[in-house]
C-alpha positions as CSV (number, residue, x, y, z in Angstrom):
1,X,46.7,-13.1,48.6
2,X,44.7,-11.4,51.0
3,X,48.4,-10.8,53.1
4,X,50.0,-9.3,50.0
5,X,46.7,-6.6,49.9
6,X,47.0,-5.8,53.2
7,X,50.9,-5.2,53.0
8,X,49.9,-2.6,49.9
9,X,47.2,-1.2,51.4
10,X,49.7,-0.1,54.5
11,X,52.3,1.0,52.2
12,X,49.9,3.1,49.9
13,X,48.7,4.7,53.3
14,X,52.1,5.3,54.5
15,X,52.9,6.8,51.5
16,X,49.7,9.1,51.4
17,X,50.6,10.3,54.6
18,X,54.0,11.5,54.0
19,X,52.8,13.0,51.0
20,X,49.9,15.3,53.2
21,X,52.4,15.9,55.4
22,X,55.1,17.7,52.9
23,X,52.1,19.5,51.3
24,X,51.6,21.5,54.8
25,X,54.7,22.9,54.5
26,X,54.2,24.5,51.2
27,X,52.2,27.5,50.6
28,X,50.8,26.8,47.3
29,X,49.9,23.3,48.0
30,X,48.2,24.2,51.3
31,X,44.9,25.2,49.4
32,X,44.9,22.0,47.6
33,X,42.7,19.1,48.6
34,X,44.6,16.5,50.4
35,X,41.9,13.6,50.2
36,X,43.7,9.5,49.8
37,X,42.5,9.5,46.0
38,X,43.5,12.4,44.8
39,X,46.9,12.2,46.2
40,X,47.2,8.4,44.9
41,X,47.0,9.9,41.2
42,X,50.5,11.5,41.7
43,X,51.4,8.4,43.7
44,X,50.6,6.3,41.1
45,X,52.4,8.6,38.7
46,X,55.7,8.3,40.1
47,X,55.4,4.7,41.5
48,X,54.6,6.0,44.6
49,X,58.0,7.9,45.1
50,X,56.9,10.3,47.5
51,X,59.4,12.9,47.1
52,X,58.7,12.9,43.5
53,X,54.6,13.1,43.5
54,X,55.3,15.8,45.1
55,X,57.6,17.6,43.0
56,X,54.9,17.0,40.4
57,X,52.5,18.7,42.5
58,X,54.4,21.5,43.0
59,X,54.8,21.7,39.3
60,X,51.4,21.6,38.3
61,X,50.0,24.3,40.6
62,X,52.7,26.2,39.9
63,X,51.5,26.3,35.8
64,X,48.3,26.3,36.9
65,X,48.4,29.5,38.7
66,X,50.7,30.7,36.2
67,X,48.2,29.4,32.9
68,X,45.0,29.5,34.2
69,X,43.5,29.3,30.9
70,X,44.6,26.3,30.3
71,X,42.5,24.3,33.0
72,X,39.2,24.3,32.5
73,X,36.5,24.2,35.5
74,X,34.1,23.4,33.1
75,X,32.4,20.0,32.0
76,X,32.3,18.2,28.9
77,X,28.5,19.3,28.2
78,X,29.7,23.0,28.2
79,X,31.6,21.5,24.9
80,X,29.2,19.1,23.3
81,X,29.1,20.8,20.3
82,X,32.6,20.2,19.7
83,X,33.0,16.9,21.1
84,X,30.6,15.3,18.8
85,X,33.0,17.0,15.7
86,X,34.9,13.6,16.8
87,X,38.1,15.6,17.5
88,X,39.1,13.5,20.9
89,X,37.8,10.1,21.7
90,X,38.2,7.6,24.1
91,X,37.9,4.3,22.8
92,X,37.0,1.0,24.9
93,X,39.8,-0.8,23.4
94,X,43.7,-0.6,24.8
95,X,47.1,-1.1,23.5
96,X,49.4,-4.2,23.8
97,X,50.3,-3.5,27.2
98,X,46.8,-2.4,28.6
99,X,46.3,1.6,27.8
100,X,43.2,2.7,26.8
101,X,43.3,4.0,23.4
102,X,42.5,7.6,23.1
103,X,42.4,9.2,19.6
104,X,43.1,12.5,18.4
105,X,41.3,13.6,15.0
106,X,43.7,17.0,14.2
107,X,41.9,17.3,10.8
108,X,38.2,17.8,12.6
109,X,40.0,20.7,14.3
110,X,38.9,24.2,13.2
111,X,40.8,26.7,15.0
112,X,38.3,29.5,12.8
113,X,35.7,28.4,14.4
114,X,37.1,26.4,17.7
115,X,38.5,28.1,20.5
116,X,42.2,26.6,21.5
117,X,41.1,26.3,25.4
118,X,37.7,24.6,24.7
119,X,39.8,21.9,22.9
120,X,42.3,21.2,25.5
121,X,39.5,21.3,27.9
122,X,38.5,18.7,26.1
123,X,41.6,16.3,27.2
124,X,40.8,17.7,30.2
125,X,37.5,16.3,30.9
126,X,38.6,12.6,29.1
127,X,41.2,12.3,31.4
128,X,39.3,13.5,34.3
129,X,36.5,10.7,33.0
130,X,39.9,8.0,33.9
131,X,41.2,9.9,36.7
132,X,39.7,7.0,39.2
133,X,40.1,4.2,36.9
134,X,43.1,2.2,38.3
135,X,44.3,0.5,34.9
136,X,44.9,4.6,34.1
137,X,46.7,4.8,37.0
138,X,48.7,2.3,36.7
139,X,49.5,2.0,33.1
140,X,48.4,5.4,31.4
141,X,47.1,6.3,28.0
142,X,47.9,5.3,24.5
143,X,47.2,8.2,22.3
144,X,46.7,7.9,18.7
145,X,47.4,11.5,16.5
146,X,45.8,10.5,12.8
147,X,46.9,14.0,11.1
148,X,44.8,13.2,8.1
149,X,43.2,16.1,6.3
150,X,45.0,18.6,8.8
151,X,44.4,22.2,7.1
152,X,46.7,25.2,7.4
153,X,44.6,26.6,10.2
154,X,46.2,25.0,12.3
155,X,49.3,27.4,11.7
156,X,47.4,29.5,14.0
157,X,48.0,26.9,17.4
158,X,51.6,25.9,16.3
159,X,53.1,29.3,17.8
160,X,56.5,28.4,20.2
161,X,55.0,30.1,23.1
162,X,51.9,27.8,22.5
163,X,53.9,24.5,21.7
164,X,55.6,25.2,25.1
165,X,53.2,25.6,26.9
166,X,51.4,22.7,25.8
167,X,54.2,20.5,26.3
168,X,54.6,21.7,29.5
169,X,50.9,20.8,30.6
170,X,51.7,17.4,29.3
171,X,54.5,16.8,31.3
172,X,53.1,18.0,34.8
173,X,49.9,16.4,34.5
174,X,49.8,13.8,37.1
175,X,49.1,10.6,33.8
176,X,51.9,7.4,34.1
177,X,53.0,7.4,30.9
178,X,52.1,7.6,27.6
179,X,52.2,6.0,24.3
180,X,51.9,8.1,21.2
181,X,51.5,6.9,17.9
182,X,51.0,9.3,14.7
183,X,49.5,8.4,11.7
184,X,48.6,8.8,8.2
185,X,50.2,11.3,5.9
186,X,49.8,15.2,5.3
187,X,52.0,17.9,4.3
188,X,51.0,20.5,6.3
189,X,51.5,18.5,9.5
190,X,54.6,17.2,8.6
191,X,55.6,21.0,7.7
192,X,54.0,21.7,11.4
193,X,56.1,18.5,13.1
194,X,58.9,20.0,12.1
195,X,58.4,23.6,13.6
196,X,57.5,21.7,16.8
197,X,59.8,18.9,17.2
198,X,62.7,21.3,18.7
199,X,60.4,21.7,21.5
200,X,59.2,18.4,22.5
201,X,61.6,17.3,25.6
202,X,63.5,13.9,25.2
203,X,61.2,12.1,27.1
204,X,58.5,12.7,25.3
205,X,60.5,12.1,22.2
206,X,61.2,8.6,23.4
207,X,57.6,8.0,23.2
208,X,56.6,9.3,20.2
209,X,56.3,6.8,17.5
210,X,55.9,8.2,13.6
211,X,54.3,5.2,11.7
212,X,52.3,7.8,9.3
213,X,51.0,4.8,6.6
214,X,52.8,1.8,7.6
215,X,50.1,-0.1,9.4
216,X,51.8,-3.1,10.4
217,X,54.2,-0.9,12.2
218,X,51.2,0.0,14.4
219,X,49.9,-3.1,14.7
220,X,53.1,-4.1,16.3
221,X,52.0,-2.0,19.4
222,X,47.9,-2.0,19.2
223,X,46.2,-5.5,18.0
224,X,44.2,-5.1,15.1
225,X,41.3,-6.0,16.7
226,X,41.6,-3.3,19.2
227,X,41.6,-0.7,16.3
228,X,39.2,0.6,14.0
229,X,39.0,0.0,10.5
230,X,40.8,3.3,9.0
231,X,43.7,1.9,10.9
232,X,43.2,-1.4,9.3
233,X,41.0,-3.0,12.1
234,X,38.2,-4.5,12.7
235,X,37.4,-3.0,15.9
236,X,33.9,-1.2,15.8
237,X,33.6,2.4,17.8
238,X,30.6,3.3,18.6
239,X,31.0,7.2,18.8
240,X,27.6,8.1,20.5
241,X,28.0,5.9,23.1
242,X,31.2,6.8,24.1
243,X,30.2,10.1,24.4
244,X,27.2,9.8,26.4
245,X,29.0,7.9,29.1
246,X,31.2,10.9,29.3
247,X,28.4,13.6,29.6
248,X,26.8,11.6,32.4
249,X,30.1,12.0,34.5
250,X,29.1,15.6,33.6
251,X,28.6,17.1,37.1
252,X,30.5,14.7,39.2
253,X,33.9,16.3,36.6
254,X,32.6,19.7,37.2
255,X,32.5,19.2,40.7
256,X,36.5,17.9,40.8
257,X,37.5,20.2,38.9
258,X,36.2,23.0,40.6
259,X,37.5,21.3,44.0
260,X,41.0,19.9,42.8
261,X,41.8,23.6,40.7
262,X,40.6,25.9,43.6
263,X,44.0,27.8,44.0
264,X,42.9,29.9,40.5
């Protein structure tokens, strides 16, 4: 056993070295940090394909300095007021195959009175909370979208440019995969899923599962146990405490982000 570590570790460190190596040469990627652990998050992405972690890289300093808006330097205690809303969540519990489950209230959004880029600088700081967890790496995130009691406000963040832009965050952050399961039943979001949908890239498409009510359907990929009970679960999530063990990670996630997004 202690052979078979050794052999990895090798290979890792082989691999991070050819990464550093390819980011001299480019003169975006120059600026960026080149430490083992934050390269092994693109590594880990792309199953330690070199050449492609750092196409990823490439591609998400390249939206970052295009979208700077949409990457927050700030920590999750800059956004407490919102966080507690219970709009984004991760839970302690994890899918079938090992992802932690993150959920994703849409009907506690309230684009009147929530800005769009303290929200997804709220997914920011969650993942960033994982970013050094190696069942993340490894596996990624299953996120749940319960679109419950969604309101017409949210018209107002389902612009094409916006949907676009979004999507193309998601696909060039440097996450394994993901698992997304929509639930429960509204008009307006299903009006809204169709606007959308035309803009959601195959991939993501493939992972996108619409079980809206049918909770066995669910259950096939998250045990019951591992879900609350307005998923038909028994699983109990303590809200508070989740959140606290984010806002103590507050200044060591300020302190990444403001080292790992230093080409703004």
């Amino acid at each position: 056993m202690e052979e078979v570590e050794q052999v990895e570790k090798i290979e890792k460190e082989k691999c991070v070295g050819q990464f550093r190596n390819l980011m001299k040469g480019n003169d975006i990627l120059k600026y960026v940090p080149s430490n083992d652990d934050y390269l092994l998050r693109f590594l880990y992405t792309t199953s330690f394909d070199v050449i492609e972690a750092f196409k990823l890289m490439k591609l998400h300093y390249e939206f970052m300095l295009e979208c700077p808006e949409w990457f927050t330097k700030d920590g999750p205690l800059s956004r407490k007021y919102i966080i507690e809303k219970n709009i984004r969540v991760l839970t302690p519990y994890r899918d079938r195959d090992g992802r932690q489950i993150y959920i994703i209230k849409t009907g506690n959004l309230d684009p009147s009175k929530m800005e769009l880029f303290d929200v997804v600088g709220i997914d920011d700081c969650w993942v960033e909370f994982l970013a050094d967890d190696l069942n993340f790496r490894q596996k990624g995130l299953c996120v749940i979208v319960d679109i419950a009691n969604l309101t017409w406000r949210m018209y107002k963040w389902c612009t094409p440019y916006l949907t676009r832009t979004f999507m193309r965050k998601i696909n060039t952050w440097p996450i394994k995969e993901y698992r997304i399961h929509v639930v429960n039943t509204n008009f307006i979001a299903n009006s809204i899923i169709k606007i959308i949908w035309p803009f959601v890239n195959e991939h993501l498409k493939k992972v996108i599962k619409f079980h809206f009510d049918d909770w066995e359907s669910l259950h096939e990929y998250i045990n019951p146990n591992e879900l609350p009970p307005e998923y038909r679960g028994s699983a109990v999530i303590d809200y508070k405490e989740c959140y606290r063990n984010l806002f103590k990670k507050n200044d060591e996630i300020v302190n990444n982000f403001r080292t790992y997004r230093n080409v703004m």
